[in-house]
N, C-alpha and C positions, 0 to 999 in steps of 0.2 A: 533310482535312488541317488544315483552322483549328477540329475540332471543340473540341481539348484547348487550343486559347489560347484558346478563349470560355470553356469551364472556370473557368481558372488567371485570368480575367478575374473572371469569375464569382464566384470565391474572394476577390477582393477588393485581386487584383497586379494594377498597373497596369502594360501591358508597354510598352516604352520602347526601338525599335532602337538602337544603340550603332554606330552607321555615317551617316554623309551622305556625297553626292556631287551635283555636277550632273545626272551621268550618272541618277541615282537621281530625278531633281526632272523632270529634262524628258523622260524615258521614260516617265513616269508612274507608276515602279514605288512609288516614296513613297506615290503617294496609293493604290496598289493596295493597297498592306500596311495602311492605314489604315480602308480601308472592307475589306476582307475576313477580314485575318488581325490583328485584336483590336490593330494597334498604335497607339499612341495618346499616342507621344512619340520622341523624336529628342536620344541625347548624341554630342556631340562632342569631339574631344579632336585636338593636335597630330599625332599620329599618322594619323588617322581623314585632315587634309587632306594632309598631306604624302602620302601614299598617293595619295589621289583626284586631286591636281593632276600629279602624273607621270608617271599612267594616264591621264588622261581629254581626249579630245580640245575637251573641250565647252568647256572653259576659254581654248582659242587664241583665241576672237575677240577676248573682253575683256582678254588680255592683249597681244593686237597693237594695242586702241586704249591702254590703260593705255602700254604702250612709247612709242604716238605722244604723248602729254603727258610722257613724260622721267618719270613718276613714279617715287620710291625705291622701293625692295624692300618696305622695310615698310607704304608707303602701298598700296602692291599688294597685299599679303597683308591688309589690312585690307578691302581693297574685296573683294577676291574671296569671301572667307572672311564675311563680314556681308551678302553677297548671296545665297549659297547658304543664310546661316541665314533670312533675313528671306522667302524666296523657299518656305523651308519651314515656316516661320509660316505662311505664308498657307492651306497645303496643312490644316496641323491646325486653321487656327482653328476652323470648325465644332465640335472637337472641344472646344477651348478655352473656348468659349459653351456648350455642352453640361452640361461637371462642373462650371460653374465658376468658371474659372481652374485647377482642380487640375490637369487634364492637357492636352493639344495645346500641349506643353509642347518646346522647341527647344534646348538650351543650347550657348552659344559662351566658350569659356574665355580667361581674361584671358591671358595671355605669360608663358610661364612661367620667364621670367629675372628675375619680379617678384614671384615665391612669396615674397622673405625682403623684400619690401620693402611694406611698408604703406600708405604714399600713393600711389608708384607702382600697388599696384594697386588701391587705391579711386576714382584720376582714371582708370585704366584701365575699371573697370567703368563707370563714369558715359558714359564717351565710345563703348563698346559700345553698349551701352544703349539708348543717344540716335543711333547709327549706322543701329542693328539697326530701332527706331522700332517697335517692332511689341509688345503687353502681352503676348503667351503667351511672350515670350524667356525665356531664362536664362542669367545670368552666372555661370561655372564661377568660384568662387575657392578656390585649395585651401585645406584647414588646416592649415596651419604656424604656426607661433607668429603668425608677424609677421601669419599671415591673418586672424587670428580680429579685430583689433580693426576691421580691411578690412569684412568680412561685418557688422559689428556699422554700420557709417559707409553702406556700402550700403544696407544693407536701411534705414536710417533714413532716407533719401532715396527712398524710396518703389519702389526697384527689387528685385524678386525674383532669389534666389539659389540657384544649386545649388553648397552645398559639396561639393568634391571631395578625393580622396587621404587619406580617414577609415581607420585601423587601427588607434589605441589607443582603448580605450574612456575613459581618462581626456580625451585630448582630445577626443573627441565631446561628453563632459558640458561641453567648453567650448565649441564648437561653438553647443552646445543655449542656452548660454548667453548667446553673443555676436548668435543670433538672437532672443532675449527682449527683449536689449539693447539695438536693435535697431530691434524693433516699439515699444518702449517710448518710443526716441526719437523713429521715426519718430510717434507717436499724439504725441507733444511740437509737433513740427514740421506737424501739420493733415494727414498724410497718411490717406487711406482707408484700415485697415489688412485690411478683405473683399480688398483688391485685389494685398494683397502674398503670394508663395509662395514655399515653398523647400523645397528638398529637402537629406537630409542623404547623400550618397553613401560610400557602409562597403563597403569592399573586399574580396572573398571569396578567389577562387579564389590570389590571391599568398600568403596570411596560412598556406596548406596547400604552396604551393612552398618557402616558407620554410623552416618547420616540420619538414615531410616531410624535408629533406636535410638538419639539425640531430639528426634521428631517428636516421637511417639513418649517422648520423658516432657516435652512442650504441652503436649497436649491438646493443640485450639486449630479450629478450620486450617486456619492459613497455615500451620505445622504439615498438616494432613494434607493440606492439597500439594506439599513441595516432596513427599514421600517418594521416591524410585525416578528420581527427576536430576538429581546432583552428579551421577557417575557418567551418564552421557555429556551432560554440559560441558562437566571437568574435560574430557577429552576430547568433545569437540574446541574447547577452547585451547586449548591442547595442539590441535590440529592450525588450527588459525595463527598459534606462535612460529609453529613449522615451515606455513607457508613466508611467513615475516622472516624468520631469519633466513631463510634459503633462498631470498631474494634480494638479499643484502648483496653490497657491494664487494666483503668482505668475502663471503661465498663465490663470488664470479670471478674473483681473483683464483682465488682454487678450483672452481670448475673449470676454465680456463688451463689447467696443472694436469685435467685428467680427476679429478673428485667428486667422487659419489655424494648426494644428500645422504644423510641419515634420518631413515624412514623409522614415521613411529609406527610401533606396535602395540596391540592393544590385547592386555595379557588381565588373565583372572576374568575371564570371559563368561565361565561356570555361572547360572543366576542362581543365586543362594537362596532365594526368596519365592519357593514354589508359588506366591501369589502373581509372578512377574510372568510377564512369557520367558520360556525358554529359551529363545535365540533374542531375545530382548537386545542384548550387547555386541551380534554380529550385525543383525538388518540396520540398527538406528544408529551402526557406525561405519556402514559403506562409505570410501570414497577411494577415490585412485591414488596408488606410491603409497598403500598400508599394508600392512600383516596384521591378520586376527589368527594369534594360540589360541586353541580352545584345546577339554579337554575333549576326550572322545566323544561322552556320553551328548554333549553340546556340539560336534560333528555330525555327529546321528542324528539329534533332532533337525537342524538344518535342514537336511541332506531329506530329511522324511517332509518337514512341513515349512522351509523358513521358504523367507523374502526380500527379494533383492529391489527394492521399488525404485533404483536407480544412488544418485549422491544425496545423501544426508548427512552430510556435516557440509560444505562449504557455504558460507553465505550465511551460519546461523549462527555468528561469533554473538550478535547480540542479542538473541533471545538466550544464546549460553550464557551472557553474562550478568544477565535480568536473574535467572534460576540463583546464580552464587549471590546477586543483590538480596533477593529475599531470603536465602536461609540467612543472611547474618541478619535481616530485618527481623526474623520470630528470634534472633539470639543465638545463633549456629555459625559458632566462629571456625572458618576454614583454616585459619591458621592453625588454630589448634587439632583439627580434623587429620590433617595431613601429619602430622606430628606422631600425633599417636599411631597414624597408621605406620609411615615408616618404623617405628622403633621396634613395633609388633610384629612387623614384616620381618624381620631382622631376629627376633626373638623366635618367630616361628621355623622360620629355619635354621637358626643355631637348635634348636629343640630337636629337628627332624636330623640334622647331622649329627647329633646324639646318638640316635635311635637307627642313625648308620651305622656309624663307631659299635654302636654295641654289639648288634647282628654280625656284622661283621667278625669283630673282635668272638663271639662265642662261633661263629662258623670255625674259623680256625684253632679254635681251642679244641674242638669235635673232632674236627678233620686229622689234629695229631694225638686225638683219644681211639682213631677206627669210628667215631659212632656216625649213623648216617643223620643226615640235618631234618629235622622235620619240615612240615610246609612244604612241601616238594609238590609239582603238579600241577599249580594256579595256575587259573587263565591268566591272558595280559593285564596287569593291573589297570585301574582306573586311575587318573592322575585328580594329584590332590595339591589346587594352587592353593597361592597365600591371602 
């Protein structure tokens, strides 16, 4: 079963489960996947606990002591959610010491009611950070405008980043930029810069849900023949900015320093589109220095039937860029594609931190009534990207 993730390991993707839980940390099944089936990293996202907290029994004890200190909702979701990450740091370090720092890599994502807000979420990262205490973390900060200068004030405080909610490729060249920016300051301010990582997270399978039902509103042959074709292009072209900026002159000054590239990641890996194959978004985006998050259920298929036919992204920047020519040729303006998608991205997990807050917030209301929490028992949830 694990022969085809040693492969796709092999090939030079670093695989990265897209799911935590307690349930997953104290069953052992974390470290299971870790020494057996090629994984060798851990995203998280609002969704991912809000799920795990309302399934999982594992969480009643420390939310009945959390109740008995009167603690607020948010200070509870702090604890809880910086326990689970720091508890599975531990689990990857080995892994962590191994590449590195490149992988046995954890990410915990700042609040995402602070996406438009810049200070709020650069004091946020810091205070994760310094919570989580452990060097294989990562602080999720997405890139929205307001984030990029966030990413840029982090990383320059010597903390590693995983940018998240990447879809234009115009902002990723900011992205790229803001962590140059960055390292640059950070090497200003005496920091180790061997010691700092980041990833850039470029979102697949949404960029094809979009697209696809913009298509199918068109109507005509040439609509039809560009259907489940836009999300690989995007991030293979994606890929080909990566390799352009990391070979700038501006880069060799700081690799030169000790600085890591920032490897993209290729997240929302799930194919939504039962008509699609299943590993569609792992096999047709092999290439060496990536991370593919998937969630489990897109692990298991892999691991059961996928395909490693070698690099499929280098060298195909211009059939990627023929794909984006013709959707806006049938009228599928990308500008506006990406747009939507960030905002939605951003709304979907403000939604899902919601639905944190609130679990949460009635667990502890329970916990200083005596009542026991329902839902107790669930297997490891299934993760659910954006």
């Amino acid at each position: 079963m694990t022969d085809r993730l040693k492969e796709l390991s092999d090939a030079g993707v670093s695989i990265w489960l897209d799911d935590l839980s307690r349930e997953r940390i104290n069953s052992g099944n974390l470290a299971e996947l870790a020494q057996s089936s090629s994984v060798v990293g851990v995203t998280t996202n609002p969704t991912i606990f809000a799920s795990a907290l309302a399934k999982g029994e594992q969480y009643d004890d420390q939310v009945r002591e959390l109740a008995a200190l009167d603690s607020s909702t948010a200070d509870a979701i702090k604890a809880i959610t910086t326990d689970d990450v720091r508890n599975a740091c531990d689990i990857f370090l080995p892994v962590y010491n191994a590449t590195g720092g490149a992988d046995g890599r954890v990410s915990i994502e700042v609040e995402p009611g602070l996406a438009m807000d810049t200070a709020g979420t650069t004091a946020e990262a810091a205070d994760l950070w310094k919570i989580v205490d452990r060097p294989n973390a990562l602080i999720k900060i997405p890139a929205t405008k307001p984030g990029l200068p966030a990413i840029t004030s982090t990383i320059a405080e010597g903390i590693s980043v995983n940018v998240t909610l990447i879809f234009a490729l115009e902002r990723y060249r900011g992205v790229i930029d803001a962590y140059l920016s960055g390292l640059e300051q950070a090497a200003a301010n005496g920091h180790d810069l061997s010691q700092i990582h980041s990833v850039a997270s470029f979102f697949v399978s949404r960029v094809d849900s979009e697209i696809d039902k913009r298509l199918d509103a068109v109507g005509s042959p040439e609509a039809a023949a560009l259907k489940g074709k836009a999300a690989i292009a995007n991030a293979r072209l994606a890929y080909a900015l990566y390799e352009e900026e990391f070979s700038s002159e501006r880069f060799a000054a700081l690799k030169a320093k000790g600085a890591n590239r920032q490897r993209p990641l290729w997240a929302s890996t799930g194919v939504k589109d039962p008509a699609y194959r299943d590993t569609m978004y792992v096999t047709d985006l092999v290439v060496a220095n990536t991370v593919n998050t998937m969630p489990e259920k897109t692990m298991h298929a892999f691991a059961d039937h996928g395909e490693v036919k070698g690099d499929q992204v280098s060298g195909t920047e211009a059939d990627a860029q023929q794909v984006l020519d013709s959707l806006e040729a049938v009228g599928i303006s990308y500008d506006d594609v990406v747009d939507v998608l960030e905002r939605e991205g951003v709304e979907k997990f403000d939604a899902s931190w919601d639905e944190l807050v609130e679990t949460v917030r009635t667990a502890l209301d329970e916990a200083k009534q005596g009542k026991a929490r329902p839902g107790s028992g669930a297997d490891p949830v299934k993760s659910t990207d954006v």
